[in-house]
GUNU-171778 format. One record per residue (C-alpha): residue number from 1; residue in one letter; x, y, z. Coordinates in Angstrom, 2 decimals. Layout:
PT   num   residuo        c1        c2        c3
PT   NUM         A         X         Y         Z
...
END
This chain:
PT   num   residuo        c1        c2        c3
PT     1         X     62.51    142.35     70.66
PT     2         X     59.95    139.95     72.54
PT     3         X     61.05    137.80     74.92
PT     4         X     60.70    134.50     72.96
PT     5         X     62.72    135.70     70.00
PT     6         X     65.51    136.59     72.45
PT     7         X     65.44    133.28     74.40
PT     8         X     65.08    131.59     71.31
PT     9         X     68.04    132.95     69.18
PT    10         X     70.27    132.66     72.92
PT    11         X     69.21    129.51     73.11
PT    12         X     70.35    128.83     69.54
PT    13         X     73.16    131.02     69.31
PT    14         X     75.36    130.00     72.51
PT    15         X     74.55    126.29     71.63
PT    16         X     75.62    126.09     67.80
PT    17         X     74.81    129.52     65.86
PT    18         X     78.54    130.99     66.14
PT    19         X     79.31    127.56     64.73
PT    20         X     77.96    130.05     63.08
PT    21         X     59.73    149.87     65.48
PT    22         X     56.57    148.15     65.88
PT    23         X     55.12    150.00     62.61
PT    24         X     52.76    147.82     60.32
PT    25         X     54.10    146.51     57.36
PT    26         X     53.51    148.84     54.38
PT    27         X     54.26    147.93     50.44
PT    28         X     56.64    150.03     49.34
PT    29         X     56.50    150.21     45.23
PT    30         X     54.27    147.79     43.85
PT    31         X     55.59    144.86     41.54
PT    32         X     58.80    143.17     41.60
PT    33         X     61.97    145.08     40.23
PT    34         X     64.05    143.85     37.51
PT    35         X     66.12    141.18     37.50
PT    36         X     69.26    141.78     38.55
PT    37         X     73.02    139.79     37.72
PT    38         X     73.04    136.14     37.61
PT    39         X     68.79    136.92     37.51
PT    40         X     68.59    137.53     40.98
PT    41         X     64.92    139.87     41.32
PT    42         X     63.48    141.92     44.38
PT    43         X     60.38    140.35     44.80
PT    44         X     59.19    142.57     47.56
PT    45         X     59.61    145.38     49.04
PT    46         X     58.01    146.53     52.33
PT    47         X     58.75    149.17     55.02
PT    48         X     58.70    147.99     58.14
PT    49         X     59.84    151.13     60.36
PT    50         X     60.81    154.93     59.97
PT    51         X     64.22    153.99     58.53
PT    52         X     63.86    150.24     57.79
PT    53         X     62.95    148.61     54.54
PT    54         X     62.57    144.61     53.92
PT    55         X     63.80    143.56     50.63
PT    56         X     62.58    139.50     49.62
PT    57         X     64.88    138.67     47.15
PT    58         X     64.42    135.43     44.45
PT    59         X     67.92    134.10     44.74
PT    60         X     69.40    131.47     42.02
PT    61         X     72.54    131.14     44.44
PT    62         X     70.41    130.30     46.88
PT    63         X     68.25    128.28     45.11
PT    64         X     64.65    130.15     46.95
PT    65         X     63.96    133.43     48.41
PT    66         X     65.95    135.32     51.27
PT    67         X     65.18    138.70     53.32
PT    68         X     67.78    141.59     53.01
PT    69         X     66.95    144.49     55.20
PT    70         X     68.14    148.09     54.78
PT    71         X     68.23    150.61     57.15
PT    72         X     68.31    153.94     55.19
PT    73         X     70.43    157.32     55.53
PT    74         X     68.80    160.73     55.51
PT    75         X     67.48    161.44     52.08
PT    76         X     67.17    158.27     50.94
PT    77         X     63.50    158.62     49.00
PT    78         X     65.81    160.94     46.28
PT    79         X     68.24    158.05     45.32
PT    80         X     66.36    157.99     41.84
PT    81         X     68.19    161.53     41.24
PT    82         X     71.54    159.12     41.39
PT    83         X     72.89    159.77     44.50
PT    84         X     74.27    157.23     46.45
PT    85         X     75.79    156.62     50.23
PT    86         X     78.37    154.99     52.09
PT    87         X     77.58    151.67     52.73
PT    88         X     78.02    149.07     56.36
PT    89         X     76.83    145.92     55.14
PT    90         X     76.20    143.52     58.56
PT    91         X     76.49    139.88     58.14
PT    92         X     74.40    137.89     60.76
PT    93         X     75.10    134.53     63.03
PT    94         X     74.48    131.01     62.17
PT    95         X     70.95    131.15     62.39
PT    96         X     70.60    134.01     59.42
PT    97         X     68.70    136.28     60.94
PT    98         X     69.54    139.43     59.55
PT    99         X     67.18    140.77     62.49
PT   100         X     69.67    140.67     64.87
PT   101         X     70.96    144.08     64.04
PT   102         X     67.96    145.82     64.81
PT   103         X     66.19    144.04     67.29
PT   104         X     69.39    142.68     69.51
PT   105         X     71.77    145.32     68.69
PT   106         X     69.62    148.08     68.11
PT   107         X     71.64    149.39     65.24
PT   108         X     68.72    151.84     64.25
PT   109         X     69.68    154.09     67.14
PT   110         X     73.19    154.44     66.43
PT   111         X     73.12    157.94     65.40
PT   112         X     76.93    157.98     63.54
PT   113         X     74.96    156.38     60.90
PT   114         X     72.11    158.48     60.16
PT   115         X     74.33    158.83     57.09
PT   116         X     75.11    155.63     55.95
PT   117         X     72.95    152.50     54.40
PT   118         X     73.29    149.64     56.33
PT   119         X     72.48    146.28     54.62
PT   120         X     71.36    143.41     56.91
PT   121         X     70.94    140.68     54.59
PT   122         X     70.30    137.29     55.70
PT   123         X     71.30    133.65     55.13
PT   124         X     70.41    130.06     55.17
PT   125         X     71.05    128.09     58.59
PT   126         X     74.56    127.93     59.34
PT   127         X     75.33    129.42     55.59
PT   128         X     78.74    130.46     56.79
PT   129         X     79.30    132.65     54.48
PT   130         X     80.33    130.81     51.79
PT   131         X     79.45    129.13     48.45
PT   132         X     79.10    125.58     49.76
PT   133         X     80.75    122.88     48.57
PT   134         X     78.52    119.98     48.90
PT   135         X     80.16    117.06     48.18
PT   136         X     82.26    119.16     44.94
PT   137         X     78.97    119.26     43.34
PT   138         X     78.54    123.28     44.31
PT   139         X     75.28    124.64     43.87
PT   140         X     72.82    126.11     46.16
PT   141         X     73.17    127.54     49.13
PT   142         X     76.05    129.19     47.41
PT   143         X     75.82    132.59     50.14
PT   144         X     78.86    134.29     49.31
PT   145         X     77.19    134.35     45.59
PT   146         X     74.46    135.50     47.02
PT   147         X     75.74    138.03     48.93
PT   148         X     78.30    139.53     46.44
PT   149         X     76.78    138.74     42.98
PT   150         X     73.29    139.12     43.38
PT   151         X     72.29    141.52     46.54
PT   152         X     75.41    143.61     45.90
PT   153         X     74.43    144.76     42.34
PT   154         X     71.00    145.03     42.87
PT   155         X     71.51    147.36     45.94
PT   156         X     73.66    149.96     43.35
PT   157         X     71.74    150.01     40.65
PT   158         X     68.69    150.75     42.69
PT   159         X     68.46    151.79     46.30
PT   160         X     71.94    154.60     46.48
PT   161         X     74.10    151.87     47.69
PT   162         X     77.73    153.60     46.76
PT   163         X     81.35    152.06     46.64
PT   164         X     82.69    153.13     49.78
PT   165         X     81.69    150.14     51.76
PT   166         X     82.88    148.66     55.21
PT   167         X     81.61    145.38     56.55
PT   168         X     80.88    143.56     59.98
PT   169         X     79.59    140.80     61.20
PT   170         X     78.25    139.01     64.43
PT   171         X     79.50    135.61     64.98
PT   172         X     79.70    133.28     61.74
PT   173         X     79.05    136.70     60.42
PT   174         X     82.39    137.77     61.52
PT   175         X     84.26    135.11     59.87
PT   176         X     82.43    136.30     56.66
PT   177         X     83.11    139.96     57.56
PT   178         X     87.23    138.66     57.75
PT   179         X     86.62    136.78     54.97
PT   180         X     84.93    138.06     52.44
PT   181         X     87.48    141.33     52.53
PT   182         X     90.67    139.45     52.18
PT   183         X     89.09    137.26     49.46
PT   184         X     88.01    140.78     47.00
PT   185         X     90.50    142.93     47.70
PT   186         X     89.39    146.19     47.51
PT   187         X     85.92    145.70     48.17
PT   188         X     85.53    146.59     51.85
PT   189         X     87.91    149.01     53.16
PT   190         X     87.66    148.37     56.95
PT   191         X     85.89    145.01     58.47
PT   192         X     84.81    143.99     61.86
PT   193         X     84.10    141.10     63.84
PT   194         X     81.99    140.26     66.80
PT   195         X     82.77    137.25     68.59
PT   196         X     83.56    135.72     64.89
PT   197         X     85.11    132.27     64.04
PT   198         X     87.73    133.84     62.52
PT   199         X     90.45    130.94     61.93
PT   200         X     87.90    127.51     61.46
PT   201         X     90.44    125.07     60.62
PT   202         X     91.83    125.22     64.25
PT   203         X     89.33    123.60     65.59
PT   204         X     87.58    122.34     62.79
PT   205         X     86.08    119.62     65.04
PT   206         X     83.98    122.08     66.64
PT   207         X     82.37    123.57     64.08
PT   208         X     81.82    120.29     62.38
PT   209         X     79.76    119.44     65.78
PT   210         X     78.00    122.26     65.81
PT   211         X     76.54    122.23     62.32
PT   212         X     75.63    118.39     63.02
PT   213         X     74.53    119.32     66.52
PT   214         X     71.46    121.51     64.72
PT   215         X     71.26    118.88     61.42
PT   216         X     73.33    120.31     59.10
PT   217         X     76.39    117.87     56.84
PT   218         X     79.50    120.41     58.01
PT   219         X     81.40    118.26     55.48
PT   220         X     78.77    119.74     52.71
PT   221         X     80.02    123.26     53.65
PT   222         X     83.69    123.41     53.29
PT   223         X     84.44    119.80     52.51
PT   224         X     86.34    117.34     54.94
PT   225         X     88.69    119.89     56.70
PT   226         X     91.57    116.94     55.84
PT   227         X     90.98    116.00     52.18
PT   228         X     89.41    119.29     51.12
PT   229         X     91.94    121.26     53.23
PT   230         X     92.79    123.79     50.49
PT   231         X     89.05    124.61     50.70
PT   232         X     89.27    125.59     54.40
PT   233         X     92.46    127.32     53.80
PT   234         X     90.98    129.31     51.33
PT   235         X     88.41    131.28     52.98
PT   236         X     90.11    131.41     56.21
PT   237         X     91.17    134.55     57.58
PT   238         X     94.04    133.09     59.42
PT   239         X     95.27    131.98     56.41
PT   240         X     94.37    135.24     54.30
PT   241         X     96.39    137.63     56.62
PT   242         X     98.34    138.93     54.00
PT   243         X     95.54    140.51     51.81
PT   244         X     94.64    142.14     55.12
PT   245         X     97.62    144.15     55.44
PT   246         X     96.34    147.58     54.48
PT   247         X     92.74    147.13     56.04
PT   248         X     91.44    148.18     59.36
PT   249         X     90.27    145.59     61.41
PT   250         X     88.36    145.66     64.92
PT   251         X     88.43    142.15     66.49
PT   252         X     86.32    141.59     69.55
PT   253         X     85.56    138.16     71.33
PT   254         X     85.08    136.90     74.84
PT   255         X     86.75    133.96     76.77
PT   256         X     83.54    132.05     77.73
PT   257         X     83.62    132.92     81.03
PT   258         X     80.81    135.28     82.61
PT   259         X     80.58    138.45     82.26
PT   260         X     79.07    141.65     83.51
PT   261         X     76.50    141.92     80.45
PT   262         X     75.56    138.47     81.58
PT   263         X     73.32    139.00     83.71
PT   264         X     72.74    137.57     87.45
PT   265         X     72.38    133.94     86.58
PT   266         X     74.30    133.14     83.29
PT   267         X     72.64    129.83     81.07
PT   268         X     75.45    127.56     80.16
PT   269         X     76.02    126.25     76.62
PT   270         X     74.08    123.30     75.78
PT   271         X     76.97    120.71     75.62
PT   272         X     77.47    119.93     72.33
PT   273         X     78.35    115.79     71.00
PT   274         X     81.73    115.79     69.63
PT   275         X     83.00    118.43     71.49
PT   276         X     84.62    117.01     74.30
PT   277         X     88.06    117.21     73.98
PT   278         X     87.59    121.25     74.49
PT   279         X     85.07    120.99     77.32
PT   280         X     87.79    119.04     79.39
PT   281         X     90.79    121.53     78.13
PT   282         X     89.31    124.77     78.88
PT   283         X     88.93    126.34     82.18
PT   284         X     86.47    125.07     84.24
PT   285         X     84.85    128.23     84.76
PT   286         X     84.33    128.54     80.88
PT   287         X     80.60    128.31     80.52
PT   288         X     80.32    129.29     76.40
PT   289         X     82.33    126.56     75.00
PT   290         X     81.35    128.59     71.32
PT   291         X     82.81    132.13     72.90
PT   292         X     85.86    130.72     74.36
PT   293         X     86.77    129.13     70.99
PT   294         X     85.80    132.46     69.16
PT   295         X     88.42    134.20     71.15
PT   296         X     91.00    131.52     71.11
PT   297         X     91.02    132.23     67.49
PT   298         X     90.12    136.08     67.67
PT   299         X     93.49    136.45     69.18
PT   300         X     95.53    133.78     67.11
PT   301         X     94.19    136.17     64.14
PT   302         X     94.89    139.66     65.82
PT   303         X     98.58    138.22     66.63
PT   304         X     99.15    136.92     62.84
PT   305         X     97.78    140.49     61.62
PT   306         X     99.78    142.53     64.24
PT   307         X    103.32    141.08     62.53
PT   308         X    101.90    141.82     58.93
PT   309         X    101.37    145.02     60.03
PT   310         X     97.39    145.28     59.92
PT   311         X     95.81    148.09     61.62
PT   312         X     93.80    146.30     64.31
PT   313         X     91.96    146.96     66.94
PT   314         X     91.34    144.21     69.31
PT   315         X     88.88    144.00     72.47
PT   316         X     88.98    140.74     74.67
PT   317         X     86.81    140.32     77.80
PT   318         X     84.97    138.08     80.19
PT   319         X     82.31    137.26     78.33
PT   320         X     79.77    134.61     76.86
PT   321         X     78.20    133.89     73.34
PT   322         X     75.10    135.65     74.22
PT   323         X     74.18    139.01     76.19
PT   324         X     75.01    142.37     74.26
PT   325         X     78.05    141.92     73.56
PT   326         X     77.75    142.32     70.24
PT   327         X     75.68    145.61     70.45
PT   328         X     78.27    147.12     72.72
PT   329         X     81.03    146.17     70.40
PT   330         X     79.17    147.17     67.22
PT   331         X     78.92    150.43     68.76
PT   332         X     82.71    150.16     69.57
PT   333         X     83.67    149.92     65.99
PT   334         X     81.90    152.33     64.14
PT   335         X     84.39    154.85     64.67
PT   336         X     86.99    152.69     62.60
PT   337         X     84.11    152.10     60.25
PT   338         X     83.31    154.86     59.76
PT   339         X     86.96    156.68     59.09
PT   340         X     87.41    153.80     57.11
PT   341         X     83.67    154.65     54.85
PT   342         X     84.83    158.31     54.90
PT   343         X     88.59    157.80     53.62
PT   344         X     90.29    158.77     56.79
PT   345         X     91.23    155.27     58.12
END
């Protein structure tokens, strides 16, 4: 990663985003695939690394194009012979950069994986995960559509993505990581989440403030977290326990405070309008108003799955929104994961 695209995404993510291989580029297999369900098409393909492989995907849901990367098992090139492979998808933060995985978290060297696909698909700004609401009108950026309906399919019928699938997800990735499994039961068997906002309506106030913070209508996502409560409710986690009973779950989250992947001289958060009622309540030594509100509701959600019975697996630390957190607690999971992928979990 250069050092711009790290500052950058810091800069982005500890202010607002929770709230939310250097080979040249070479074309893969000429045109455009078929279209795919609700006429989603692949209209590029590109290898970008050993392993890695950029997908640029026409999206209806989305309403324009959006970048899905792969990074592919061992024997990959003889998927047209029909075999397929476990499958980690990784959901990104609220800036949608699906490269994250691989140039933050370095998920390429992970070698557990060498036989799995891992799908990095991206999202709009602050997508969240979700088919947005926008103002009950619907439409585009619907991203769980995307996600689900559209790359889903397209990944099985063509490039060996199989059934057994497990899913994480860094930041407003992790609430989709939470969410998306309770909401389709059955379709991930284990689910992770990094520093995630895993129970929204708590403090629905903050996330509202982030997403106007870097211009986006939070009301346009969910709805007003009052008169559209039922739409909150409905994708979020806390309130979707119960469908988690039976799934493995690895929660993870810092308290906002610094910690030792830090670094010497910690940036704070930018402070945030409309957030003020949580700068004064938390500790003053909280310096990532974003991470101390992720693990606030990290372990509300751990606690309400713990009684239900959930298999969890919880890590909380000293920590900030930024660092490597994330690629030391990616790391951390893939065991579950993986048991999970290969039916032992």
């Amino acid at each position: 990663m250069t050092e711009g695209y790290e500052h950058s995404r810091r800069r982005f993510m500890t202010a607002a985003a929770a709230f939310g291989g250097a080979a040249a580029a070479v074309g893969l297999a000429g045109g455009a695939r078929a279209a795919g369900r609700g006429g989603a098409r692949v209209a590029r393909e590109r290898r970008t690394g050993d392993r890695l492989v950029e997908l640029t995907i026409d999206s209806p849901a989305l309403g324009g194009r959006e970048t899905v990367a792969l990074l592919t098992p061992r024997g990959w090139e003889r998927r047209a012979a029909g075999r397929t492979w476990p499958v980690l998808w990784l959901l990104p933060g609220g800036d949608g950069d699906e490269r994250i995985w691989t140039e933050q978290h370095l998920v390429q060297d992970i070698d557990e994986l060498r036989d799995t696909l891992v799908v990095m698909p991206g999202m709009p700004l602050f997508g969240f995960c979700t088919d947005w609401w926008n103002g009950g009108a619907g439409g585009p950026p619907a991203v769980e559509t995307f996600h689900l309906r559209e790359v889903l399919p397209l990944l099985e019928r063509d490039y060996g993505a199989g059934q057994a699938r497990a899913v994480g997800g860094d930041s407003q990735g992790g609430f989709g990581a939470l969410s998306y499994t309770a909401r389709h039961p059955g379709l991930f068997r284990a689910a992770a989440s990094y520093s995630g906002a895993v129970h929204p309506l708590a403090h629905p106030e903050v996330w509202l403030s982030g997403a106007r913070y870097v211009g986006i209508d939070g009301t346009a996502i969910f709805g007003d977290p009052v008169a559209q409560r039922h739409l909150w409710e409905a994708r979020d986690p806390w309130y979707l326990a119960d469908a988690l009973r039976r799934t493995p779950v690895y929660l993870a989250a810092g308290d906002g405070t610094a910690g030792e992947l830090d670094g010497p001289d910690p940036e704070p958060d930018p402070f945030i309008p409309g957030t003020e009622e949580w700068v004064e309540r938390l500790p003053d030594d909280v310096i990532s108003l974003t991470e101390a509100i992720c693990g606030l509701e990290a372990r509300a959600l751990a606690d309400r799955l713990i009684t239900r019975g959930t298999p969890v697996t919880a890590h909380f630390y000293p920590g900030t929104h930024g660092g490597t957190y994330g690629r030391r607690e990616l790391r951390a999971s893939v065991p579950l994961l993986l048991r999970a992928l290969n039916g032992d979990g």
